[in-house]
C-alpha angles and dihedrals in degrees: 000000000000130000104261083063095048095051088045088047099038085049090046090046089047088043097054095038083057093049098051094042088054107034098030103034102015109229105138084173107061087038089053083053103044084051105051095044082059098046087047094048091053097035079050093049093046089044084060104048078045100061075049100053082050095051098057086053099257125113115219142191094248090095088067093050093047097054098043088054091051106043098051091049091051091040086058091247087124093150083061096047086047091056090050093053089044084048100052096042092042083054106044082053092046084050093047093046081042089060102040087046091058103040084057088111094059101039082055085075096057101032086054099046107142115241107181137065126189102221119200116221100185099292094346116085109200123186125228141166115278091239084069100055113109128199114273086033112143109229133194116213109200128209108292089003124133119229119244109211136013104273145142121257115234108181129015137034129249136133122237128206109240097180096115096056108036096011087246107148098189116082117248116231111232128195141166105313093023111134108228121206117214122254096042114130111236119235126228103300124070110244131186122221130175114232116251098180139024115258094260096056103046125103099261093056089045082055097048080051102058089042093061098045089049077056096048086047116094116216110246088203093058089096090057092128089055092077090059088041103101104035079052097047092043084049089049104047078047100057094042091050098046086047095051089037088055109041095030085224114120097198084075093071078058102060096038086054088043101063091030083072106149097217099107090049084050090050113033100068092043098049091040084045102055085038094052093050086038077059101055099042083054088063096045097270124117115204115187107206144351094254089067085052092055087043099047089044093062099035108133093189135043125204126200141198113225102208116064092000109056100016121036093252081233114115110229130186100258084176151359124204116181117197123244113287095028123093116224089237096065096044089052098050100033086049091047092046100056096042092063082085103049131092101212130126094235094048098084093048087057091043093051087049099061088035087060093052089043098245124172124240125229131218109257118209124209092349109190127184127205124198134269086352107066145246136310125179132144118277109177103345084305125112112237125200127184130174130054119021095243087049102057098040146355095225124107111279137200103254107216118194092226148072096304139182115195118206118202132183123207086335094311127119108258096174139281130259113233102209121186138184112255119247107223097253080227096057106092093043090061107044085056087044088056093054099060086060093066111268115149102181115045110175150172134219116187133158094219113098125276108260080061104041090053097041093051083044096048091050094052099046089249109164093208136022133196117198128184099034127159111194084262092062092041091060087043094055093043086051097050094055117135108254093238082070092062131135092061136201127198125194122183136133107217151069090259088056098060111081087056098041085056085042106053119069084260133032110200106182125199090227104171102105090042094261084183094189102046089049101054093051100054138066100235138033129207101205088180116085084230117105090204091081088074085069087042093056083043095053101042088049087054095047088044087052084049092052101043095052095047091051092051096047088042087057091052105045097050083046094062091049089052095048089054104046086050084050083074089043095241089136124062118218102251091044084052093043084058094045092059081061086061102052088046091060091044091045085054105039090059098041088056081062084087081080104062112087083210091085 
């Protein structure tokens, strides 16, 4: 049992020892003493995590709660001090049930990891422990089942739910050659995969990772209420010396403390908080801390990554143009042919290409590939060359000032493949979507050339680019921000992106595929491939920061009417002392609405 518990239970158990004591037995006396020892033994134990609190330069609300326990047990009023203590432990349980309840989302990750792998061992399946897969191991992946580790199917069909893991709802179709990640939970057919990875360093395990280390952040946020600490306390010690001044009666500094209890300012921030990152993670976004929700809140600029953030990392045919003499048909299926050999990165583009328009493939005879200029083989009795233009011909070529693949036939110029790097169809959307929240300064940082860099800019709406740019030159241009850029937010997907993601105030990585490094240098981390999560983790920080505040203004405002109202004396202590119990429900309830994506 924690500590929080033992406080709630030890306060009821006092409570209901005092009661019977007066009212069964009645000895006022021994239930005033059991009472107050209680009430000095907690105010001694806050005074200390207080001086604390001080030490470390911050002010708190502690101060209020002290006092009011310790004025109403020295004014006699013992039942009301009870009330408050009741009031305080009860809290601090409620907070802590709050917080659990919210994080629910979260804790489903690690109370889910898978454990168990079926290992085939030519007709036999074993099972082991997923520590003991090794990468190239077959698996098997059973009905219902979740897969261990990140691997590539290689027989059967089935679709997985990947909505732990990215906050997609819809099931995802897999086939032979589709990449798995583990943790997804398999459909109704039994599929095989090879492992690609071991189990700790799948994507399942990276995200068990970042979830315990969002747990083992505190959230900076979570004082809030400290900055509102000293104007409320001052009001406060105002309110309950002007009542006692007036009316010469000291019970009145009682019931003024009673109902300044601190407890909604102390609530309000964690629980919106937690709700607010339990929110994100619902909708495929890790946050680690509170502190990155107040920062991305007030970010002014926003700096992307071009490869693999704005744009797919994948590279597309944007065009083909065959040359006079040569019919579009034959250049597509004699270059895709051929290509089906080769190990280059720009071969499959070319091979999907023909494949979408349902183009046959032809038998290739002795196929050779050189390196770093292409591929050549016999296609029908004709010699077929594919790759750089001075490799597939001697004519005169058109030059094009792009990712290009050039297509000969018998030394004679077929025609040249135009690939481009896709822009996310989402892209554009949510460049325009982030500026209505406010950010000024949208740019974007990319190591491709600059008639690249500013086409792919101008077609998304961003304000800046940056081409040419090393990591190196990715962390300069980040530091030398004006300051009225700051906050910052970097979002990038890769290795090179991570000196400038752990640089920048915020850190938003574009996790889907596992980009480890990335991930673990930023803040958040988008586990969907949809770059409009990064407005979504914009919008919901900015709702969470709307919430907080409004709970915490909403406890202190019904705590200054109350105050006043006590100051006539028109409330009694221990009616006060309820009442507090009732802006604390009300504080909480409304900080828990940073969960609701209806916001």
């Amino acid at each position: 049992m924690n500590s929080n518990k033992i406080k709630l239970y030890g306060t009821l158990t006092i409570g209901v020892i005092a009661f019977i004591l007066q009212f069964a037995f009645h000895q006022a006396f021994a239930a005033q003493l059991i009472i107050s020892v209680l009430g000095t033994i907690l105010a001694l134990i806050m005074f200390v995590d207080m001086i604390k609190v001080l030490r470390s330069g911050n002010f708190g609300v502690d101060l209020l709660a002290i006092t009011a326990i310790v004025a109403t047990i020295a004014l006699g009023e013992y039942w009301a001090g009870w009330i408050v203590l009741l009031m305080l432990t009860g809290g601090d349980t409620l907070e802590e049930y709050a917080a659990n309840k919210a994080k629910s989302e979260l804790k489903s990750l690690l109370d889910n990891s898978p454990s168990k792998a079926h290992v085939m061992k030519g007709e036999n399946v074993q099972d082991i422990d997923i520590d003991e897969v090794k990468v190239g191991d077959d698996l098997l992946i059973r009905p219902k089942e979740q897969v261990p580790v990140d691997g590539v199917v290689f027989e059967g069909k089935s679709n997985v739910d990947e909505s732990s893991l990215t906050g997609e709802s819809v099931p995802v179709d897999v086939s032979e050659g589709s990449h798995v990640m583990s943790g997804s939970i398999n459909g109704e057919f039994p599929f095989q995969m090879k492992a690609e990875k071991v189990a700790s360093e799948s994507e399942y395990q990276a995200i068990v990772k970042l979830v315990k280390e969002s747990e083992s952040h505190p959230a900076h946020f979570v004082r809030l209420a400290d900055r509102y600490a000293v104007p409320f306390t001052i009001i406060a010690y105002i309110i309950a010396g002007l009542a006692w001044y007036i009316s010469k009666d000291p019970i009145r500094i009682a019931q003024v403390l009673v109902v300044a209890s601190p407890c909604p300012l102390i609530l309000a921030a964690p629980i919106a908080f937690v709700s607010g990152m339990s929110r994100s993670s619902r909708n495929g976004i890790i946050v680690k801390s509170g502190t990155a929700l107040e920062k991305i809140s007030a970010a002014k600029t926003m700096a992307f990554d071009k490869t693999g953030t704005i744009t797919r990392g994948k590279l597309v045919v944007q065009n083909v143009k065959t040359a006079d003499g040569f019919k579009p048909e034959d250049v597509y299926a004699y270059a895709a042919s051929l290509e089906q050999s080769s190990s280059h990165v720009m071969a499959q583009t070319i091979v999907d290409f023909a494949v979408n328009r349902n183009i046959r493939m032809k038998d290739v005879e002795n196929a050779q590939e050189v390196t770093a200029e292409g591929i050549k083989g016999i296609i029908d009795n004709h010699e077929i060359r594919v790759g750089n233009p001075e490799f597939v011909t001697k004519d005169n070529v058109e030059k094009i000032n792009s990712s290009t693949v050039y297509v000969s036939v018998d030394g004679k110029y077929a025609g040249v493949y135009t690939l481009v790097d896709q822009i996310r169809p989402e892209a554009k959307e949510t460049i325009s979507r982030l500026k209505t929240f406010g950010f000024k300064n949208i740019l974007m940082i990319s190591g491709d050339k600059k008639e690249t860099t500013d086409a792919v800019a101008s077609q998304v709406g961003i304000t800046k680019a940056y081409p040419s740019s090393l990591p190196a030159d990715k962390v300069k241009i980040i530091q030398n921000l004006p300051k009225d850029y700051h906050p910052t937010i970097m979002v990038g997907d890769g290795v090179n992106d991570a000196p400038a993601l752990a640089l920048a105030d915020v850190g938003i990585a574009m996790g889907y595929k596992g980009a480890n490094a990335a991930s673990e240098s930023a803040d958040a981390v988008v586990l969907k491939d949809d770059l409009s999560k990064v407005g979504d983790v914009a919008k919901i920080s900015d709702d969470t920061l709307r919430v907080a505040k409004q709970a915490v203004m909403i406890g202190i405002l019904i705590c200054i009417i109350l105050m006043i109202v006590a100051g006539f004396g028109l409330i009694p202590t221990i009616i006060g002392a309820m009442l507090q119990e009732v802006v604390d429900t009300v504080t909480i309830l409304y900080a828990l609405r940073a969960k609701s994506d209806k916001l």
